[in-house]
N, C-alpha and C positions, 0 to 999 in steps of 0.2 A: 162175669160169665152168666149170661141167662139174659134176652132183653124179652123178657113178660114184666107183668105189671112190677115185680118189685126190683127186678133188675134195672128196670127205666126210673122208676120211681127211686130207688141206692143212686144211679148214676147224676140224676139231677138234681137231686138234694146236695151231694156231696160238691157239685159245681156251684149249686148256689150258692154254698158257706165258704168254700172252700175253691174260690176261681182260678185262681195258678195252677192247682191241679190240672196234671196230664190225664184225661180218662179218656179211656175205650171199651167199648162194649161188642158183645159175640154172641151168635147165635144161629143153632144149627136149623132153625126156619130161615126163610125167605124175609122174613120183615119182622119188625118189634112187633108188643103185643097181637101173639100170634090169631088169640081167636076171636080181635076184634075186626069189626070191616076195614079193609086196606085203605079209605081215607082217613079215617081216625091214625092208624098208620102211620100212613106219610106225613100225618099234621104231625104226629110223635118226632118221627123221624128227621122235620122241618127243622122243630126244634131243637135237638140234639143239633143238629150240625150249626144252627146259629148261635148255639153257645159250644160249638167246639170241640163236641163229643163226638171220640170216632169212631164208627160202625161198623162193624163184619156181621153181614148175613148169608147163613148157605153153607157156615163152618164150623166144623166137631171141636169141640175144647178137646186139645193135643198136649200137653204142657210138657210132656218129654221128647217132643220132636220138634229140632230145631227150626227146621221147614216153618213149622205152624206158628213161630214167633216174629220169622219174615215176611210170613203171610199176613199178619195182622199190624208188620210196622215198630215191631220189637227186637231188629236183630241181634240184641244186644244178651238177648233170652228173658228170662221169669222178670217181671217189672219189679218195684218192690213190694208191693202189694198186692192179693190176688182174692175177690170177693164171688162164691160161686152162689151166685141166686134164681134156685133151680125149683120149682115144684114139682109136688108125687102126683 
């Protein structure tokens, strides 16, 4: 949960070491690293999807609504693990 810097930065470490991993990242802005310029961005964003990592942007972390777990490709509900990387 959270695609700013350390949310992208947790997600593609953990793909690096760890490739079989299913991840998905979320985030209640419009794009990762929210207060970077939008092509810095989509380079991020480029990335993520050619290594496979799936993206929700434009959505509230919901974790007791079912809804929110079909929305993101989880119908199954909570995955097994759940990393919230969130700044104050």
């Amino acid at each position: 949960v959270g695609a700013g810097f350390i949310g992208v930065e947790w997600a593609t470490e953990l793909q690096h070491f760890f490739p079989k991993l299913s991840l998905t990242i979320i985030d209640f802005l419009p794009q990762c690293l929210g207060p970077l310029p939008a092509k810095a961005a989509a380079y991020c964003s480029k990335y993520m999807d050619k290594k496979g990592i799936k993206q929700y942007y434009n959505t509230k972390y919901d974790p007791d609504n079912a809804e929110f777990w079909k929305k993101i490709g989880l119908p199954q509900g909570k995955p097994e693990k759940e990393y919230v990387c969130i700044g104050v």
